[in-house]
ZAGUKE-995925 format. One record per residue (C-alpha): residue in one letter; x negated, y negated, z. Coordinates in steps of 0.25 Angstrom, whole numbers, m for minus. Layout:
N
rec code a, u X, v Y, w Z
...
***
This chain:
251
rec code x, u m296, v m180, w 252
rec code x, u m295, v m165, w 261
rec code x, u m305, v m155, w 256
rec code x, u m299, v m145, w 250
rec code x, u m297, v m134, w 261
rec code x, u m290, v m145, w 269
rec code x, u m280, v m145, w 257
rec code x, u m278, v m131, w 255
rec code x, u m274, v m127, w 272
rec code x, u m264, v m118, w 272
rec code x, u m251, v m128, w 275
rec code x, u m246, v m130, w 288
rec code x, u m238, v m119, w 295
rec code x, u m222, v m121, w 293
rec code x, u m214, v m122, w 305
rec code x, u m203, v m110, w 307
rec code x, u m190, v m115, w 303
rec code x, u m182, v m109, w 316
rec code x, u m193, v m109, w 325
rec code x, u m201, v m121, w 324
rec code x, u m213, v m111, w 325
rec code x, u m225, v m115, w 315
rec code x, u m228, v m103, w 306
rec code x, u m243, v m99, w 307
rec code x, u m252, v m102, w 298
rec code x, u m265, v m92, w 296
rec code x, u m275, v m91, w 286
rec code x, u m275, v m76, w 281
rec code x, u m283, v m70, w 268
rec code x, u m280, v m58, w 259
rec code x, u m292, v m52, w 255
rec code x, u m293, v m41, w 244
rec code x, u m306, v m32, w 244
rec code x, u m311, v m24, w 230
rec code x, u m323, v m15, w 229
rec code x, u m329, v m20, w 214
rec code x, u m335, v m6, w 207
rec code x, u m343, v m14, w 198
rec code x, u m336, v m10, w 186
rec code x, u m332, v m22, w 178
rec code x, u m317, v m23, w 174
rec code x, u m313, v m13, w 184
rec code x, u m300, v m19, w 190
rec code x, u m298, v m19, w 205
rec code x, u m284, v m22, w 212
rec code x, u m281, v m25, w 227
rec code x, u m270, v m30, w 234
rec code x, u m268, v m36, w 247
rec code x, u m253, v m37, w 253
rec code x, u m249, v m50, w 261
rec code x, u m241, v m44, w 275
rec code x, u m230, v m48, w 281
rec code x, u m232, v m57, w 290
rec code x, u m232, v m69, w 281
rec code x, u m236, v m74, w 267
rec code x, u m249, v m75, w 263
rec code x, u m254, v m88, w 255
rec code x, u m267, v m89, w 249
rec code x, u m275, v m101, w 246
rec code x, u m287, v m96, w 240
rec code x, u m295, v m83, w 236
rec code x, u m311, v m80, w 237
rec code x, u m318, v m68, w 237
rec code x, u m333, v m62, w 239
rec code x, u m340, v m48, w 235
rec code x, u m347, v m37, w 243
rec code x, u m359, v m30, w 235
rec code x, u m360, v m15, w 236
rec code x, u m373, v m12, w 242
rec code x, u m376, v 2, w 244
rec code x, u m393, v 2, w 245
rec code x, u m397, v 14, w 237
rec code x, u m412, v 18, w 245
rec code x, u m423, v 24, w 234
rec code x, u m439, v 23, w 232
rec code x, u m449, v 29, w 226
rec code x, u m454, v 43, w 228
rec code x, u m461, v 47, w 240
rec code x, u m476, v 45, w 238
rec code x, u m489, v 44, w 248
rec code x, u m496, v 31, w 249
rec code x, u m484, v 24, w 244
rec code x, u m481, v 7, w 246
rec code x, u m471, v m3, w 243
rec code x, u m480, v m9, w 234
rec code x, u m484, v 3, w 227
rec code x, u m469, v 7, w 222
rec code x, u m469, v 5, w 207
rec code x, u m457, v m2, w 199
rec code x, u m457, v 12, w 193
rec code x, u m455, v 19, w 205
rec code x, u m445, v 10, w 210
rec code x, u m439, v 9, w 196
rec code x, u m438, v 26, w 196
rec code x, u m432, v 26, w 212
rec code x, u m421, v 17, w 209
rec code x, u m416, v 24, w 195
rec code x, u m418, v 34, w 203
rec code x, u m410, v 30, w 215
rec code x, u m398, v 25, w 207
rec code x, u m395, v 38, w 199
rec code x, u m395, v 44, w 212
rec code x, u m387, v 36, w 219
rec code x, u m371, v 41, w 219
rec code x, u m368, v 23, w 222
rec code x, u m372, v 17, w 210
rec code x, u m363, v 17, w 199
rec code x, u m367, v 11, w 186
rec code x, u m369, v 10, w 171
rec code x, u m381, v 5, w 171
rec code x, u m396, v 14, w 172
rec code x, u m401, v 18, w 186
rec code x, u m413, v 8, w 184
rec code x, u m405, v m2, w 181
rec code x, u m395, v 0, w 192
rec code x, u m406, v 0, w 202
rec code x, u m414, v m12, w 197
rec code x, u m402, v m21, w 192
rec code x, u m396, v m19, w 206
rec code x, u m407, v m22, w 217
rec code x, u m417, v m14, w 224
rec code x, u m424, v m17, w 237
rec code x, u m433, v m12, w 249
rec code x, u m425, v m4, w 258
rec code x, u m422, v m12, w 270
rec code x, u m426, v 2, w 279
rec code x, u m441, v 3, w 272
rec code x, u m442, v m12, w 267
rec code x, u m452, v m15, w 279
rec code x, u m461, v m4, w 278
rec code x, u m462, v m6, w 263
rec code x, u m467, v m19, w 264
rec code x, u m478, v m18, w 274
rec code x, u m491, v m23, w 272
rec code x, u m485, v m30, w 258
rec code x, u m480, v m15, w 252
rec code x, u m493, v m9, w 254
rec code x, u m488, v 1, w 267
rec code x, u m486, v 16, w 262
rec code x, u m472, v 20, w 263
rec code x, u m467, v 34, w 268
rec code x, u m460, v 44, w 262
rec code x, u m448, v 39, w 269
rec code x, u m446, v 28, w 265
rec code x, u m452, v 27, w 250
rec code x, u m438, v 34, w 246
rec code x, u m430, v 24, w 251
rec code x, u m438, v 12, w 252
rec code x, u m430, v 4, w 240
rec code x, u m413, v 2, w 239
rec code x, u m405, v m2, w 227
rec code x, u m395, v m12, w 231
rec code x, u m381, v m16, w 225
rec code x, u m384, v m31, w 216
rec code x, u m380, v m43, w 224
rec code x, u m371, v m50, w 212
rec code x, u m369, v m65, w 213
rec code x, u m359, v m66, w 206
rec code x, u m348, v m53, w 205
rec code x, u m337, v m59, w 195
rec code x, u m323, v m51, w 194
rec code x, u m308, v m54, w 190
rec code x, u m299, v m56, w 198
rec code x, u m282, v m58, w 199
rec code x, u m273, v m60, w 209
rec code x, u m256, v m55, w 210
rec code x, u m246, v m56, w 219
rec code x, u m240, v m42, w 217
rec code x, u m227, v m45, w 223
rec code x, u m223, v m56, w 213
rec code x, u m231, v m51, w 202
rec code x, u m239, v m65, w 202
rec code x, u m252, v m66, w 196
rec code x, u m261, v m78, w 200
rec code x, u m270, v m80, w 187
rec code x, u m266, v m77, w 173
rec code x, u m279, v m67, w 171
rec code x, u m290, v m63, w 181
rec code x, u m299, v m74, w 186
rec code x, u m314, v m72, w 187
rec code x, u m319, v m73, w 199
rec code x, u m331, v m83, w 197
rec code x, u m321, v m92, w 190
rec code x, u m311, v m93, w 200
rec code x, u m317, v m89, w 215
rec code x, u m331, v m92, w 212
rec code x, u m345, v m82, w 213
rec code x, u m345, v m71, w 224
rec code x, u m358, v m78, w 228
rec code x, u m349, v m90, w 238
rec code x, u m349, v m99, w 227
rec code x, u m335, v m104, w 228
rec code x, u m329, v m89, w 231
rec code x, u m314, v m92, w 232
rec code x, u m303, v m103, w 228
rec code x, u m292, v m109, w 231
rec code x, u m279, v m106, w 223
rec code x, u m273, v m118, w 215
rec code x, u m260, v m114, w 223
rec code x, u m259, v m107, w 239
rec code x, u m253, v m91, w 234
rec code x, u m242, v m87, w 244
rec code x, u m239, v m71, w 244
rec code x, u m227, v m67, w 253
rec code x, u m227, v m56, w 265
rec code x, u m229, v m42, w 259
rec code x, u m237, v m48, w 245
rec code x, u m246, v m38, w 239
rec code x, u m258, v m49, w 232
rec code x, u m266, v m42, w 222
rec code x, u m281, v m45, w 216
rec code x, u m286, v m38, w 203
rec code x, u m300, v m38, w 203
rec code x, u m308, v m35, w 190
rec code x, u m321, v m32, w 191
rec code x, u m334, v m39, w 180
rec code x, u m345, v m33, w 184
rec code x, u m354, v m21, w 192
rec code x, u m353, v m28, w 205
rec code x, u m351, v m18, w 217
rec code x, u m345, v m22, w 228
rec code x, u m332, v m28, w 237
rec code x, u m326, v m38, w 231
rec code x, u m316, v m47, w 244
rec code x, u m305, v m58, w 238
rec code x, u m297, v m65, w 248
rec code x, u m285, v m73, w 247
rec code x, u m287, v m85, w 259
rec code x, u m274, v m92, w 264
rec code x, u m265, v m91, w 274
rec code x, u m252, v m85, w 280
rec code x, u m240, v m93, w 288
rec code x, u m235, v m85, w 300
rec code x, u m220, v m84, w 303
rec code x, u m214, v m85, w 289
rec code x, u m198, v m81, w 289
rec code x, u m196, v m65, w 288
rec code x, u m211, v m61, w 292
rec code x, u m215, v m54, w 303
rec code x, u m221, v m68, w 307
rec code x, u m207, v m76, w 306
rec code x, u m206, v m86, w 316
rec code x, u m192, v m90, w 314
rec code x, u m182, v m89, w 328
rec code x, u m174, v m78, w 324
rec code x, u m164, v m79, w 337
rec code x, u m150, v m84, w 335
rec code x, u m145, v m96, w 339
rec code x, u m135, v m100, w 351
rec code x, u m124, v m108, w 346
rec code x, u m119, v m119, w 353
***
């Protein structure tokens, strides 16, 4: 029995009728891209359209997230004689709250502190050797006590959304209600991220193909959908038409 991506290549290209010329046939992905806000239920709509050149048919769809990291520098107040290993939780705790309500980037609902320690906070790449020399006990300027710590965007396994299909040309939906995510392409971590459609979708030249996206939870960051399939070259009436146009002699 063929494996199952032996089963699903696109079919052979046809021959032109008047030619004899075979059609080309060319793997080809439409690909959508959404900025999530991190505000669940928020709707997002995108819409590719399929050019002229040829009809578009897609075989299967996957999808993989960005996260927004945008590294906010703080530390504790410049102080003489100061280690690594002599930064209180207290003092970090203060610098972080701190940090957060200062920072015009973070948007949330939820306190400063929380923010900051829900989120991630790490040495600063910039200062993170000299922190740690001789185990932490090295004193640290006044440079780069201020900036010796960065809160960092959450790294989410799992970043679960809705998400709905249309052919805005024919008014065709492809699901009777949004589809979540894990349930039909899989965790945003690899684990099976896409899938095969029951049945190959064909969108004519000129197709505009919509996604709705709807957001479930505070994740920030790109979120990429791709449709995979392919396109036949040489299709009657596109810019690719391969059909001998020139009239005949007769005999």
């Amino acid at each position: 029995m063929n494996p199952a991506w032996q089963r699903r290549r696109p079919p052979q290209a046809p021959m032109s009728p008047a030619a004899g010329i075979p059609n080309r046939s060319i793997p080809f992905d439409q690909t959508f891209r959404i900025q999530l806000l991190g505000e669940p239920q928020r709707v997002h709509r995108s819409t590719v359209s399929v050019s002229v050149e040829a009809a578009f048919t897609a075989v299967s769809i996957g999808y993989g997230v960005v996260p927004e990291v945008t590294p906010i520098d703080f530390g504790p107040p410049a102080a003489p004689r100061k280690t690594f290993l002599s930064i209180t939780i207290g003092e970090l705790a203060a610098a972080a709250e701190n940090a957060v309500l200062n920072s015009p980037s973070t948007s949330t609902d939820m306190p400063a502190l929380e923010t900051a320690f829900r989120n991630g906070i790490r040495l600063n790449p910039t200062f993170a050797q000299r922190a740690l020399l001789n185990n932490g006990a090295a004193e640290l300027d006044n440079t780069s006590l201020p900036q010796l710590f960065q809160l960092v965007s959450s790294q989410r396994r799992n970043v679960p959304f809705l998400y709905a299909l249309f052919d805005e040309g024919s008014g065709r939906e492809f699901q009777n209600e949004p589809l979540l995510n894990i349930a039909g392409l899989g965790s945003s971590d690899g684990k099976r991220p896409f899938r095969y459609f029951a049945m190959p979708m064909t969108f004519p030249p000129r197709t505009t193909i919509r996604l709705d996206i709807t957001e479930l939870s505070d994740f920030r960051g790109e979120l990429h959908v791709s449709l995979h399939g392919y396109k036949i070259l040489g299709g009657e009436g596109t810019p690719t038409d391969t059909t001998d146009r020139r009239p005949r002699r007769r005999r």
